[in-house]
N, C-alpha and C positions, 0 to 999 in steps of 0.2 A: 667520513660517513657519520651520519649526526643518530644519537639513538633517538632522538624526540619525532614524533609523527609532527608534520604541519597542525598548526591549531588550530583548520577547519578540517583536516582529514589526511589519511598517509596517502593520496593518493599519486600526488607527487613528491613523496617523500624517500628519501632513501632510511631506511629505517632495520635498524639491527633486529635481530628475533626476538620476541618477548621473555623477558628474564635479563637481560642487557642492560645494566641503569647504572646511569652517572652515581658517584657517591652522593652521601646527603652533604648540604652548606655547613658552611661550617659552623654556623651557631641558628636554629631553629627558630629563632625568638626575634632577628634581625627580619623584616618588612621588606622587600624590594619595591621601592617608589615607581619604577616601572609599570609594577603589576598592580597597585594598591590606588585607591582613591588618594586625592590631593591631603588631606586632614586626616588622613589613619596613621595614626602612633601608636607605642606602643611606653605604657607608664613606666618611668624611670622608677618608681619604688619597687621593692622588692615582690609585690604581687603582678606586676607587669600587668596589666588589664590593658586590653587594645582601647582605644577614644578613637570614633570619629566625627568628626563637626563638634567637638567639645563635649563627648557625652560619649559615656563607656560601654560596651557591650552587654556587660552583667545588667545594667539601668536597662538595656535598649528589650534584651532578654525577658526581665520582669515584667516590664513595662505592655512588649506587643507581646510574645512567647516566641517561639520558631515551630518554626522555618521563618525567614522573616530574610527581604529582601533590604538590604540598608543602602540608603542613596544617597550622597554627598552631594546637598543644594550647590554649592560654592564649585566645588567641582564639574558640577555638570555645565551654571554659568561662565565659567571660567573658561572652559573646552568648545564653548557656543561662539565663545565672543572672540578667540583666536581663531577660529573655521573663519567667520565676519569679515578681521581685520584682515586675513591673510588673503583674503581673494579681493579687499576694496568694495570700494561702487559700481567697480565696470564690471563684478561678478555676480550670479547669482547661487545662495548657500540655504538649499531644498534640506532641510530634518529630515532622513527617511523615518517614516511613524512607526513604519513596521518592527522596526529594534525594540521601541518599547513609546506607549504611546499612552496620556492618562492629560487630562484638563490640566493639574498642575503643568505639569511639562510643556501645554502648547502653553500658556501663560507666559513660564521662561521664555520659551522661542520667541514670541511677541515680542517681549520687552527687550530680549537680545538683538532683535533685528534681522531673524533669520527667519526662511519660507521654511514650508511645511509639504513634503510629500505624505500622497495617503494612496492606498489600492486596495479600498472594499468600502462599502458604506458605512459602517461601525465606526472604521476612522476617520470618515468625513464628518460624520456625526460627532461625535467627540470634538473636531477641529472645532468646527461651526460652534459647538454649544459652549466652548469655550471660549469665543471670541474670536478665535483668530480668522483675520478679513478674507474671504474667498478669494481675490485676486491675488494673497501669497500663498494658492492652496494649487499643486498637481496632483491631478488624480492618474494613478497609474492601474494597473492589472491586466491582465489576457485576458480574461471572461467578464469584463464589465455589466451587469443585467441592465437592462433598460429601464428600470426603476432607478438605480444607482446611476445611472448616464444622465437622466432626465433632474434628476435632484443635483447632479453636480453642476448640470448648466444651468439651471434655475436658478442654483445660488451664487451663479459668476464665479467658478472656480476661473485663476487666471491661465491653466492649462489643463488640457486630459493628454496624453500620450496614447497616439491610437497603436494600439498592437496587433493588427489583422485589416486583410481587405475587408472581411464583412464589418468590421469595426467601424470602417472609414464612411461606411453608408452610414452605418446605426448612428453614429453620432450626430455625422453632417442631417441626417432626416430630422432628430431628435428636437437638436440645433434651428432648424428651420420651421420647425412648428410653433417652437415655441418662438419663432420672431426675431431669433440670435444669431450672430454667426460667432461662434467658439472661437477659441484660439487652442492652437494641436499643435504637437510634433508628431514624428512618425517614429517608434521606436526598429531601429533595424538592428538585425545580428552580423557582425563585421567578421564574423571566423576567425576570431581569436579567441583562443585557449586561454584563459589564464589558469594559472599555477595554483589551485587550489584545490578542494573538494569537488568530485563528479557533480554532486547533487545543489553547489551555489557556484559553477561554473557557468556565466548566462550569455556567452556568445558566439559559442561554436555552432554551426547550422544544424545539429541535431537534437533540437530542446523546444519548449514550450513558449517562448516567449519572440516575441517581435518578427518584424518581414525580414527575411534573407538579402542580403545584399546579393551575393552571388544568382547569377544567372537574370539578372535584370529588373527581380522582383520588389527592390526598394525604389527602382527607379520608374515603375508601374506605379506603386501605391504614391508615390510624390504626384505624378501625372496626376491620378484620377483625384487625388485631394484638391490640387492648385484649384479646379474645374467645377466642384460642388459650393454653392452657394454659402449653404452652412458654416463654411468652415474657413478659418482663416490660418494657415499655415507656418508657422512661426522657424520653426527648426526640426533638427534630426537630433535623434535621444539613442544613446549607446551605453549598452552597460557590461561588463567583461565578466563580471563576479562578485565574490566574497570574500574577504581576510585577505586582501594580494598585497603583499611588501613590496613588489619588482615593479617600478615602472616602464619597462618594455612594453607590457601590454597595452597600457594604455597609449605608448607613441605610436605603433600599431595599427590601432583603431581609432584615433586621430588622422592620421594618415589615410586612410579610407573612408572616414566618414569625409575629409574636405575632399576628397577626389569627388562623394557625390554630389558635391555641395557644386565645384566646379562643372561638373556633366548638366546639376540643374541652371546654374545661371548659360552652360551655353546653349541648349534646347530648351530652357522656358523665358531666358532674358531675365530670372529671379535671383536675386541674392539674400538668401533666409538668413535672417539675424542673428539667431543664436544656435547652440550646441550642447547639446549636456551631456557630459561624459561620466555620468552615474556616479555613484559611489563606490564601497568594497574596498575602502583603503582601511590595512590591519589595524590591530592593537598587542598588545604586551599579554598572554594568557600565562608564560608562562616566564625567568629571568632567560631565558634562552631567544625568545623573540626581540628583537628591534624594528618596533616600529617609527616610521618618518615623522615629524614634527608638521603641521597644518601650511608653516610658512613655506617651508621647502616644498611640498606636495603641492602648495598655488603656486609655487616658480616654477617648478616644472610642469606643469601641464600649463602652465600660458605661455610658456616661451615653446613647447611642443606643436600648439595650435596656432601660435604665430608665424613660428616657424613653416609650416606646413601650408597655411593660406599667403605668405607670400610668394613662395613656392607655386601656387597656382592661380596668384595675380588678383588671391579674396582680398577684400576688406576681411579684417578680424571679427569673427560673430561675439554676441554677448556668450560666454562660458557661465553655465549652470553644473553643480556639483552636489552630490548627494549622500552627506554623512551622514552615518546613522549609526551604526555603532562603535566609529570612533569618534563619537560623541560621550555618547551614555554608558558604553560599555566597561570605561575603568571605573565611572564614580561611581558602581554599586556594586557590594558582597551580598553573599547569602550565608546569613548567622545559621547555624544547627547546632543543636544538642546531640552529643555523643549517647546513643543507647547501649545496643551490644558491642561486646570486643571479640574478634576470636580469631586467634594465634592461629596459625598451622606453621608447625614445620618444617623449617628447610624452604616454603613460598616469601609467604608475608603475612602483615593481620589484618585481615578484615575487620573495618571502623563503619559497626553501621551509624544510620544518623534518622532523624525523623521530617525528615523528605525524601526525595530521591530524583528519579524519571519524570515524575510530574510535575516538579518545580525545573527540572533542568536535562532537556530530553536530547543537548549537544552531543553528549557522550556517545550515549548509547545509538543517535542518527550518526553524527559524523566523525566518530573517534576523536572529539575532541581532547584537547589534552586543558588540563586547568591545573594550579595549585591550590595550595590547602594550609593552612596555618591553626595552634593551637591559640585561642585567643581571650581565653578568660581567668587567663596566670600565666607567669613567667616558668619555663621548665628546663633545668640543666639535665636530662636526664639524656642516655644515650638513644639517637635515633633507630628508627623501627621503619622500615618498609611495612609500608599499610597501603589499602584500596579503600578508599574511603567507598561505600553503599549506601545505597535506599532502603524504606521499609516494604516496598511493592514485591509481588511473587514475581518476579523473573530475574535470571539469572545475570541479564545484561544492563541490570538495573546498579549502572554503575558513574556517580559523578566525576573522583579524581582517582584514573587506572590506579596509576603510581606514583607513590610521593612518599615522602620521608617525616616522621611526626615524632614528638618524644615518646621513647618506652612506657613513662608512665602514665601516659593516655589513661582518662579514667569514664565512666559514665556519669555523665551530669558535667563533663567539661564542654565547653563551647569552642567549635571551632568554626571556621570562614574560613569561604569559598572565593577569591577575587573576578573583579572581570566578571561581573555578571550581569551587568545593567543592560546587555543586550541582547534580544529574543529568549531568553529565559522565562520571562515574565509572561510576552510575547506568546509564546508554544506551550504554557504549562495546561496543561490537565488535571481530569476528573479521575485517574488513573485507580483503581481497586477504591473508588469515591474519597478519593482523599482529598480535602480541602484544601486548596489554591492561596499560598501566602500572601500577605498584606507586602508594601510598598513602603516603607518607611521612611521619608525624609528628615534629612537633617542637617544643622545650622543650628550656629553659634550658641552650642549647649543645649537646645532644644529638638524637642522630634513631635511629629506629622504625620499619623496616616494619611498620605494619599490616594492609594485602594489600598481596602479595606481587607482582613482578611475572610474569606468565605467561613458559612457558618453552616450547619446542618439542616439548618432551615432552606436556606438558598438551594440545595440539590433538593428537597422534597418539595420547594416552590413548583420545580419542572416538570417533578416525576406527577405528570395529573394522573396518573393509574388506572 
């Protein structure tokens, strides 16, 4: 029985009662590459100051201030370019945007060779205005508006994934006015459960997203799409979830999407090209996670989907895959200044810090669990059960539950948060109007704002009164 909740939520977790914790590591100061961007060290001299990308925290601190999101350029290319290599040419490797999404970044993508998923117009916008070519552009969502439908086909996105019957019109209408026929999937739910949080579980037939397979209804929306002019049909889009280690799931839903693929070549004589079997493959939040390597995650889902369409006498569709935060997610921390300390008795101490919920709102939605390090000096001091906090009024305004820090935690020390390069950034808020941290890149001794950090001006731009 493991005490750590799952890293997107306890909800399939077996999990001991709170107060239950593994002892602290055995040296505070030691880094788990796991959990850590490619280039975070920690100084061998006696002040131990963390570097990453060649450039130390206290610099990085002065420099932008904190809360302050620090992203390892090298690592995020580095993590692009094995998702690339590992799937080949016969694959396609969609960035989901959504993890975290910014012109620098579609750039990297570019130049790494990798597509770009987006689902809402902000992110298409962003893709576009940054260069990257519409034809490696999917546009995904369940409530697409027809303003965002009509600007994605205008600009030759090279897929939309339709998520609804009325979808299937709106699009193919859209499509046909403007003189196009699209290129679509059809995103269906396979009723698989995967193993993670209720709320980024996205395949069991009780949720918001895509047509049912059960009871005939993916194989309606396949019908009526084949049939409308607009639209040209390309493949079936399946997504299980968030954070999943187990590949079960995904053999699963492999397995039922080539069944329908089989049901449509024998009653429409079609054999659809390709298949995307989404993203949701984990990362390391905490040294207790093991996540899979890129290479072994394309062996196994292409010998799964081989497997399975020979089995029903397919050719092999093109396989599309959608990283997104086992992407971006290891190569960035979020630096904080230590504010208040405050011991209690017999619990733990509470470490507030100056963010909280509005730079990283995991926690407190999905129990996430994260670590924490002290990182702007080396400290032998005996460890302290501490909950590191926010500065926001609520009481569940909490980024790392529990974790173990030196006793002599002081104010004005800097500590980091790993594992944050995904949907932090993403989700953050305007929370008790607290300003929205800057994005900082970094490479070879240098640093970048990328976004910018919000200013006091920027919330009374909005407030027109």
């Amino acid at each position: 029985m493991s005490r750590s909740a799952h890293p997107a939520g306890p909800r399939h977790a077996d999990v001991l009662p709170e107060g239950h914790y593994s002892g602290p590591a055995a040296d505070l100061n030691e880094l788990d590459p796991k959990v850590w961007a490619q280039t975070v060290t920690r100084d061998d001299d006696a002040n131990g100051v963390v570097t990453v990308g060649g450039i130390d925290v206290k610099t990085l601190a002065e420099r932008h201030g904190t809360p302050a999101y620090v992203l390892d350029e090298d690592d995020f290319r580095q993590r692009a370019r094995a998702w690339r290599t590992a799937f080949g040419h016969d694959a396609d490797v969609f960035y989901a945007g959504k993890a975290f999404l910014s012109r620098a970044v579609v750039r990297w993508l570019h130049e790494e060779g990798l597509n770009l998923d987006v689902c809402s117009g902000g992110e298409l916008a962003t893709a576009l205005s940054a260069g990257m070519p519409a034809d490696r552009i999917a546009f995904h969502g369940n409530n697409k508006s027809v303003s965002e439908i009509t600007r994605a086909v205008e600009a030759g996105v090279g897929r939309i994934v339709l998520d609804s019957f009325q979808e299937i019109v709106r699009v193919a209408h859209i499509a046909q006015s403007l003189g196009k026929r699209q290129r679509v999937q059809i995103r269906i739910t396979v009723g698989v459960e995967a193993h993670t949080h209720e709320f980024i579980a996205t395949a069991h037939e009780d949720q918001k997203f895509g047509i049912p397979l059960a009871g005939g209804q993916a194989a309606e929306a396949v019908r009526r799409a084949l049939q409308l002019d607009g639209l040209e049909l390309i493949g079936i889009h399946s997504h299980i979830g968030s954070q999943i280690f187990d590949m079960s799931g995904f053999e699963v839903a492999a397995h039922r999407v080539v069944g329908l693929l089989k049901d449509i070549r024998d009653e429409h004589g079609v054999e659809l090209p390709e298949i995307d079997l989404g993203g949701g493959l984990g990362i390391a939040y905490t040294s207790d996670d093991d996540p899979r390597e890129p290479h072994d995650i394309a062996k196994a889902l292409t010998e799964i989907v081989t497997r399975e369409c020979d089995a029903a006498r397919l050719r092999t569709p093109r396989i599309s895959v959608e990283p997104g935060r086992a992407i971006v997610g290891p190569t960035a921390f979020t630096l904080y200044e230590v504010g208040t300390i405050k011991p209690l008795d017999g619990l733990r101490t509470y470490v507030s810090v100056d963010g909280g919920m509005s730079d990283n709102i995991r926690t407190a939605l999905y129990d996430a669990e994260y670590s924490v390090a002290l990182v702007s000096r080396r400290s032998d001091a005996e460890p302290m059960l501490a909950r590191v906090v926010g500065k926001h009024c609520e009481s569940g305004d909490i980024v790392v539950k529990d974790a173990f820090l030196p006793g002599d935690l002081a104010p004005g020390d800097l500590i980091a948060v790993p594992a944050t390069g995904a949907y932090c950034r993403s989700m953050a808020s305007n929370y008790n109007h607290v300003l929205r941290p800057p994005v900082v890149a970094v490479k070879d001794g240098e640093s970048r704002v990328i976004v910018r950090r919000e200013t006091e001006e920027d919330l009374l731009r909005l407030d027109v009164g």
